[in-house]
C-alpha positions in Angstrom: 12.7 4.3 -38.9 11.5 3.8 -35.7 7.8 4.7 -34.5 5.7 4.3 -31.2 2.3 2.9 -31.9 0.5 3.6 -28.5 -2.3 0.1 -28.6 -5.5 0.7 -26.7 -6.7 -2.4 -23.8 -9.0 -3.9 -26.4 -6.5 -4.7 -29.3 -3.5 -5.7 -27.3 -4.3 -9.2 -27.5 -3.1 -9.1 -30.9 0.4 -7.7 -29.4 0.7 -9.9 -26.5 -0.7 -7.6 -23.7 2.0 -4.9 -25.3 0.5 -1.3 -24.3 2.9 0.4 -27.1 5.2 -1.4 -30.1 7.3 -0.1 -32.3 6.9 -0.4 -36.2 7.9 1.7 -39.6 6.6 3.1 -42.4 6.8 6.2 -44.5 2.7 6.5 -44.5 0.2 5.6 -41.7 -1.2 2.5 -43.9 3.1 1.3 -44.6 3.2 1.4 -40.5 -0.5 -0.8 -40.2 1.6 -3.2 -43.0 4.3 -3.5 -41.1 2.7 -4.1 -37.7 0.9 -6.7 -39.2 3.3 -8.4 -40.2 4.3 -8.8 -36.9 1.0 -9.0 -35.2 -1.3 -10.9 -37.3 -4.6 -10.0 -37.1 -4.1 -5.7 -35.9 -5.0 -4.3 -39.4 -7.6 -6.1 -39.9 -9.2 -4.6 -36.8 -8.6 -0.9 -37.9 -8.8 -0.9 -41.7 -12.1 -1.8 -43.8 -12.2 -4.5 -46.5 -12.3 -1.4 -48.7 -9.2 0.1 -47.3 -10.0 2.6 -45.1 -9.8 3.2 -41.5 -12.9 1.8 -39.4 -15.3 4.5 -38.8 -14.7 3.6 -34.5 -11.5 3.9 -34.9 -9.6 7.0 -34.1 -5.3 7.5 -34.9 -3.7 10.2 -33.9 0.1 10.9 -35.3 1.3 13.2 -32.8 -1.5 13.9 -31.3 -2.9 15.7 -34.6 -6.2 13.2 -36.2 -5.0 11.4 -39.1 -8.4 12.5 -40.7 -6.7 15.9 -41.2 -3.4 14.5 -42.2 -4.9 12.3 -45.1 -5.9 9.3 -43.2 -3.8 5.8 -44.4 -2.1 8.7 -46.7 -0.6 10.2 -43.6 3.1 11.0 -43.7 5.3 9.7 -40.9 8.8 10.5 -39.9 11.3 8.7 -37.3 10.4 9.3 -33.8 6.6 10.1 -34.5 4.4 8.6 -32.0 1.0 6.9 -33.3 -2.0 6.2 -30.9 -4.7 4.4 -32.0 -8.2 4.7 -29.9 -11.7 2.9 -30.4 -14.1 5.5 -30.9 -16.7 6.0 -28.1 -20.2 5.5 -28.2 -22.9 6.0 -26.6 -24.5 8.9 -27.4 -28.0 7.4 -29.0 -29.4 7.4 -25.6 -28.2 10.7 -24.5 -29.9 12.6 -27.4 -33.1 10.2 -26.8 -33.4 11.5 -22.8 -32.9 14.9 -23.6 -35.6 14.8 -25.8 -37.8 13.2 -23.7 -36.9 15.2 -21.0 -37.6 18.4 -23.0 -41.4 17.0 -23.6 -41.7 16.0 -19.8 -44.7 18.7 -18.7 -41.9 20.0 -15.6 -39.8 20.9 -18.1 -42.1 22.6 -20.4 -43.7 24.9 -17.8 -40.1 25.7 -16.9 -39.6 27.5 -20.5 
């Protein structure tokens, strides 16, 4: 079984600058297994101690979220393709301006 596992700039140092490898696995957590065991150190950067995925970590099989497809649980099938993308942050500051902005006296005369 043969599936693409798209890797994202900051964890391709554990595939030797590879941008996509191929692994197998009949669930999402046999394919991180797998790849592993052939680039030491890649699970460890998306699964928790606990065994689930890192919370800034987001896998898409198919483009569909694995959170809806039961996460490590999800099912996998020959050709599926797997991308794997750190979460973004960020937004902390974003929700901090607007709500200084919104007590800025401009933008309370302007309500």
């Amino acid at each position: 079984m043969a599936i693409e596992v798209r890797i994202p700039t900051i964890l391709r140092s554990y595939t030797g600058g590879a941008k996509a490898v191929e692994g197998a696995g009949d669930t999402l957590g046999d394919l991180l297994v797998d790849l592993d065991s052939r680039h030491a150190g890649l699970k460890g950067r998306l699964v928790t101690d606990t065994g689930a995925l890192h919370r800034f970590v987001n896998v898409y099989v198919n483009d569909e979220d694995v959170r809806f497809l039961g996460a490590l649980d999800a099912k996998l099938n020959d050709g599926d393709s797997v991308t794997i993308l750190p979460a973004v942050a960020g937004g902390a500051f974003g929700f901090a301006a607007a709500a200084a902005i919104a007590r800025h006296p401009v933008a309370a005369r302007t309500r």
